[in-house]
SEROLO-783674 format. One line per field, with one value per residue: x, y, z of N, C-alpha, C in turn. Coordinates in nm, 4 decimals. Example, Ala and Ser with C-alpha at 12.3 -4.5 7.8 and 13.67 -1.06 7.14 Angstrom:
# SEROLO-783674
n.xx	c(1.3190,1.2850)
n.yy	c(-0.5690,-0.2250)
n.zz	c(0.7800,0.7080)
ca.xx	c(1.2300,1.3670)
ca.yy	c(-0.4500,-0.1060)
ca.zz	c(0.7800,0.7140)
c.xx	c(1.3200,1.2900)
c.yy	c(-0.3300,0.0030)
c.zz	c(0.7800,0.7870)
END
This chain:
# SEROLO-783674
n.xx	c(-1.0114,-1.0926,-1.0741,-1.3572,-1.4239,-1.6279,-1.9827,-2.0544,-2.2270,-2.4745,-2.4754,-2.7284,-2.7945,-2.6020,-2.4874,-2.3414,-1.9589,-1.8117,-1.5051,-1.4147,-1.1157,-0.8346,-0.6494,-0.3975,-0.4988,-0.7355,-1.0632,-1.1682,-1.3468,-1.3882,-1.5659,-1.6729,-1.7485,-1.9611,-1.8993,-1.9249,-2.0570,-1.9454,-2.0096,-1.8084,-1.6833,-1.5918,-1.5964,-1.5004,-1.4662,-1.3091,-1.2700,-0.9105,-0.7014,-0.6247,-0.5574,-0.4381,-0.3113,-0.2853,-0.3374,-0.3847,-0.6208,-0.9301,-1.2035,-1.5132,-1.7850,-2.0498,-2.3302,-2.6079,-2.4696,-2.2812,-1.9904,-1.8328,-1.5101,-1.3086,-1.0858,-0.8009,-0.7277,-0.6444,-0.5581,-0.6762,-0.5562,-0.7188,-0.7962,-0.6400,-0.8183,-0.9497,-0.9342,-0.9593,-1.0998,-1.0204,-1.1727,-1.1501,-1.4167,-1.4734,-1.5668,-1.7244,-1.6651)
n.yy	c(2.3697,2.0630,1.9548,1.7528,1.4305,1.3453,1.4134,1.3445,1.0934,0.9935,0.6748,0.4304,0.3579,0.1736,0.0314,-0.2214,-0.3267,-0.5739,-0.7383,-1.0553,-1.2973,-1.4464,-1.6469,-1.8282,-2.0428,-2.0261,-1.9096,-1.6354,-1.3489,-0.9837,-0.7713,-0.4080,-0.1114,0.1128,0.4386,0.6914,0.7008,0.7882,0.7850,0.6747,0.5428,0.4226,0.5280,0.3262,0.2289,-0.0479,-0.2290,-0.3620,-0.6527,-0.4877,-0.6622,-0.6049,-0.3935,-0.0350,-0.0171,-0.2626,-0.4576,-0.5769,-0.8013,-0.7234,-0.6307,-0.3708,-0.3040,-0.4216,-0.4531,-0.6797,-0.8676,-0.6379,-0.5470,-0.3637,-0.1024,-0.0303,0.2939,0.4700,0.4662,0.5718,0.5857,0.5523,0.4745,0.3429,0.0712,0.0687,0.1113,0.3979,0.3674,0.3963,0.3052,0.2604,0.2157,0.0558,-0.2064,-0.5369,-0.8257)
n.zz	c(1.3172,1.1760,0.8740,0.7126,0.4547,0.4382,0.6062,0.9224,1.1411,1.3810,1.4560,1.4497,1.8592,2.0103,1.8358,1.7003,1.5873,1.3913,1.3985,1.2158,1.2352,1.1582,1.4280,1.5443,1.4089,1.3901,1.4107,1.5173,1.6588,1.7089,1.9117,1.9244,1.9819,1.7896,1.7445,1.5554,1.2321,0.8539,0.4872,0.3951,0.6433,0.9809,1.3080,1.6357,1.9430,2.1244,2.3293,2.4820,2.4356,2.1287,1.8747,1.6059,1.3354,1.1751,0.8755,0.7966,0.6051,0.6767,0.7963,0.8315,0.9891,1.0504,1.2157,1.0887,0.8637,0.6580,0.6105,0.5417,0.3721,0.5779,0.5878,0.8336,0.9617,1.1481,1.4890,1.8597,2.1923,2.4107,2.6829,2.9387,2.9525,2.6690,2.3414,2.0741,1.7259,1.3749,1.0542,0.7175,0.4831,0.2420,0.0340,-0.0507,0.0895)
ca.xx	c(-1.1190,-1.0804,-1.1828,-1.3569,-1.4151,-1.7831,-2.0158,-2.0461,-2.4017,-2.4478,-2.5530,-2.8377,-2.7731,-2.5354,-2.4688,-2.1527,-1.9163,-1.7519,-1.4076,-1.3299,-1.0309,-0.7975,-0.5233,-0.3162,-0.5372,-0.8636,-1.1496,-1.1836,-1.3890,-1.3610,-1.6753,-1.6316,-1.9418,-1.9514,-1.9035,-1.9640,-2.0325,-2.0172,-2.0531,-1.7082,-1.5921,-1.6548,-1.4926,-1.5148,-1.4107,-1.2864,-1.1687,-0.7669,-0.6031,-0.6276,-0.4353,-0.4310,-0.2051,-0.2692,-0.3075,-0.4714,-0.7394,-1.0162,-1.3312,-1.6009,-1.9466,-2.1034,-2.4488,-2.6760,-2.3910,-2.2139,-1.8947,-1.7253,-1.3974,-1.2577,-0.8962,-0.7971,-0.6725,-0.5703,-0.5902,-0.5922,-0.5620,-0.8599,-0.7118,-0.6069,-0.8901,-1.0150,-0.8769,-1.0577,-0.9703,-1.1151,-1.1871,-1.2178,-1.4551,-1.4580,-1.6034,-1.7719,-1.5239)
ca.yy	c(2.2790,1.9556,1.9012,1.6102,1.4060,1.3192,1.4088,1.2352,1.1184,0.9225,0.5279,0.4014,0.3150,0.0068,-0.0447,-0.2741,-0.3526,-0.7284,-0.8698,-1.1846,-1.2661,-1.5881,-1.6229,-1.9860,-2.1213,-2.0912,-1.7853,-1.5490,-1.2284,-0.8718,-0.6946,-0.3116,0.0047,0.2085,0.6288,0.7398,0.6518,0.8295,0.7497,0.5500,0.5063,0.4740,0.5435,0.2858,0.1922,-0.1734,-0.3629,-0.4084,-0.5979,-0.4763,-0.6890,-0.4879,-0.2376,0.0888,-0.0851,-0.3789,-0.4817,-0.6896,-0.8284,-0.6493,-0.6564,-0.2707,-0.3314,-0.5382,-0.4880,-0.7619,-0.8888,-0.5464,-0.4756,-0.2311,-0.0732,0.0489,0.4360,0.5234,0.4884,0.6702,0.5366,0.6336,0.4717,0.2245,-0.0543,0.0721,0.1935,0.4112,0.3470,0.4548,0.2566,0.3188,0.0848,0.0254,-0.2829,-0.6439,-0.9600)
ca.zz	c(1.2835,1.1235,0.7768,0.6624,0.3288,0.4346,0.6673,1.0143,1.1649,1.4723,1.4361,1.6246,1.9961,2.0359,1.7262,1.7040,1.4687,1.4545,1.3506,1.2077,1.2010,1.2043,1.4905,1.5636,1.2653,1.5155,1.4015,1.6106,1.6437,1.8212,1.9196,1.9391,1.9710,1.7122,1.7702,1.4577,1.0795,0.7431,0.3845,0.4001,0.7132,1.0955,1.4665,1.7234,2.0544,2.1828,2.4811,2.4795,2.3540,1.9963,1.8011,1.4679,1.2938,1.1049,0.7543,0.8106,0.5930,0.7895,0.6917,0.9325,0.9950,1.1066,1.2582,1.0293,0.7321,0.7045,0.4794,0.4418,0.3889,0.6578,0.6024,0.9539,0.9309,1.2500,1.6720,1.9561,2.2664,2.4429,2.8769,3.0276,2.8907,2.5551,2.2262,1.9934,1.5805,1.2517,0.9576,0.5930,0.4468,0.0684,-0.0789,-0.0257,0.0469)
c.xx	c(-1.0709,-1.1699,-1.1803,-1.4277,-1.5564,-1.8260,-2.0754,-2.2061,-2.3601,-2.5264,-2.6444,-2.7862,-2.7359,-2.5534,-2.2887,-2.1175,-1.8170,-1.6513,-1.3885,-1.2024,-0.9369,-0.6759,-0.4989,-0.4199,-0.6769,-0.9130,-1.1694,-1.2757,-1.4080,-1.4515,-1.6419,-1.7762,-1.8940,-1.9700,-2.0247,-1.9666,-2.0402,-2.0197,-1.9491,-1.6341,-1.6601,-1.5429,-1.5417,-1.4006,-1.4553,-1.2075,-1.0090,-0.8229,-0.6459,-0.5132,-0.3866,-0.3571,-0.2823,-0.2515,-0.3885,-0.5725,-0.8148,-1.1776,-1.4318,-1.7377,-1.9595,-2.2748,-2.5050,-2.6267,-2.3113,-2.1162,-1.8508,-1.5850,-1.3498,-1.1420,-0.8807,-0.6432,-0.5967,-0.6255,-0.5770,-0.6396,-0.6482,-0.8545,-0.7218,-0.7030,-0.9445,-0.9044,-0.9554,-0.9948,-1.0978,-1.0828,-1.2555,-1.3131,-1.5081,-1.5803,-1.6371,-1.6646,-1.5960)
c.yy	c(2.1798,1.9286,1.7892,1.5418,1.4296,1.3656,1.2744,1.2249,1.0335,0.8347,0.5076,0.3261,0.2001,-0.0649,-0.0919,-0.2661,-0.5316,-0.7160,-0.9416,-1.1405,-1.3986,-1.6009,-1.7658,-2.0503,-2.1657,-1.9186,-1.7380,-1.4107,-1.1269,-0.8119,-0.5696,-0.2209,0.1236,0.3460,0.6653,0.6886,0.7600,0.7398,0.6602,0.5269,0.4748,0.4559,0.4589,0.2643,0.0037,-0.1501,-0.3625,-0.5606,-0.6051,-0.5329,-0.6708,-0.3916,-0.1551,0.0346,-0.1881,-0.4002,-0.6067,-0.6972,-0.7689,-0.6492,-0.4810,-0.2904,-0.4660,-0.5331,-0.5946,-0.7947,-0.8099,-0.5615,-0.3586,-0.2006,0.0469,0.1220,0.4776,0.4787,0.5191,0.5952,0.6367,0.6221,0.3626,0.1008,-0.0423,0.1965,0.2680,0.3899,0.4097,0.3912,0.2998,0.1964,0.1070,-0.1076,-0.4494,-0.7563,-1.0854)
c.zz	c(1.1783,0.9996,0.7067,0.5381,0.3254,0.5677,0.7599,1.0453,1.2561,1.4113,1.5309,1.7253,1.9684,1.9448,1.7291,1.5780,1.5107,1.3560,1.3231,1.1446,1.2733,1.3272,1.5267,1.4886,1.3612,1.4585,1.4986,1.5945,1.7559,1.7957,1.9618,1.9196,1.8973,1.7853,1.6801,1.3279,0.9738,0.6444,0.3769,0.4704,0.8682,1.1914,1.5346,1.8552,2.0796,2.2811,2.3971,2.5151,2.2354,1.9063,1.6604,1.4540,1.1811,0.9219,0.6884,0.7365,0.6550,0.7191,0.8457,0.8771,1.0930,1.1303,1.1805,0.8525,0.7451,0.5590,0.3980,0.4293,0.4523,0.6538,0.7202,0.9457,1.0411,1.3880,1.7142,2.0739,2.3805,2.6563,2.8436,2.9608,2.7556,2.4579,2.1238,1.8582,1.5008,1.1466,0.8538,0.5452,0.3254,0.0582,0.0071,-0.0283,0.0197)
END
């Protein structure tokens, strides 16, 4: 069994989470459906391609939060069209 910092809870139904994020000097953003959330973090799943690494801090929006800071923890490749990841999320940008 897997132990964890905080307890998990499910988000309400189709709750997203958004990306910005700049690429060839043009904004961009990646829509993804939240799993799970706790107190500082959450699991989602996106569409390929994920163009993010294991490190990354990103400015993210989780439902009707908006202008966090997300530092993305880890991924697992979930098939063929979708990736799942997990983000820590700290603090206001």
């Amino acid at each position: 069994m897997i132990k964890r910092k905080s307890f998990r809870f499910d988000p309400e139904e189709n709750t997203l989470i958004k990306i910005k994020y700049t690429e060839n000097k043009q904004i961009k953003e990646k829509l993804g459906l939240v799993c799970d959330e706790s107190y500082d973090g959450c699991s989602c799943i996106f569409r390929r391609p994920f163009p993010f690494n294991i490190g990354d801090e990103l400015k993210i929006a989780i439902g009707n939060v908006h202008g966090v800071k997300g530092k993305l923890i880890w991924t697992k490749d979930y098939d063929n069209v979708t990736v799942k990841v997990g983000f820590y999320v700290s603090e206001e940008m």
